[in-house]
N, C-alpha and C positions, 0 to 999 in steps of 0.2 A: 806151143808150149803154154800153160798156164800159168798167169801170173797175181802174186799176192802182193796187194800193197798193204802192209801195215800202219798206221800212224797213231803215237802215242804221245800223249803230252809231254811226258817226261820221264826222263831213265832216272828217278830217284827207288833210292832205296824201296821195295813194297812189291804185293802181289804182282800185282798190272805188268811189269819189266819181265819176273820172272815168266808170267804167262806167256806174253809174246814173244820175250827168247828162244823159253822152248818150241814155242810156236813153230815160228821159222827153223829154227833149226832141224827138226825132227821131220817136217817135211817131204814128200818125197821129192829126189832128186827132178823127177820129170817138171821140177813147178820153180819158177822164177818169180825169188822175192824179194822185195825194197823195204829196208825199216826208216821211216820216218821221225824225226821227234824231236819236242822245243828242246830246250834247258830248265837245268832244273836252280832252282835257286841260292842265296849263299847259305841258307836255314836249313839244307837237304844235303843228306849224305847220298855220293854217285853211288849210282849200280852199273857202271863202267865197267867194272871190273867182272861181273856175271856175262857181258858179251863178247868180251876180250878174251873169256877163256872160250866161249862158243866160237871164237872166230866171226863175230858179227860185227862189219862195220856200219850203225845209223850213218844216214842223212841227217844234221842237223839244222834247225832253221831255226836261227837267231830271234828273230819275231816274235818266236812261238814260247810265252811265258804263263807261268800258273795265277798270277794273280794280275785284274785286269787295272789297268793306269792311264783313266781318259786321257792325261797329259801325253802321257809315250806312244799311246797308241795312235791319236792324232796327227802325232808328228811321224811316224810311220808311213801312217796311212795317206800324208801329203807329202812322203819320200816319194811314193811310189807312184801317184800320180802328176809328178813333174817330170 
């Protein structure tokens, strides 16, 4: 079986979410696929709700933010190496 992995930074409101909704969704059955994606911020309206009716549940990963924050991401990045 074929498989798609998706990953997108964030399911805010915009093209990018709709594309790859449909994306996956429309797919043929024969194909096995994972949606990926950061969070979106407190300045961004969800598009939660366009995958919610598609029946898509992302993967989310806390980590993964749109705007980059030497200090956060430092401290991240020596979570995960300890």
């Amino acid at each position: 079986m074929p498989r798609v992995l998706s990953v997108i930074n964030r399911l805010n409101i915009g093209g990018p979410t709709l594309h790859v909704a449909y994306l996956i969704k429309h797919l043929p059955s024969s194909y096995e696929s994972l949606l990926v994606s950061g969070v979106i911020d407190d300045t961004e309206g969800s598009s939660n709700y366009i995958l919610d009716d598609l029946g898509l549940k992302p993967i989310v990963i806390p980590e993964m933010y749109r705007e980059i924050n030497p200090l956060r991401d430092s401290i991240t990045k020596d979570k995960k190496n300890n």
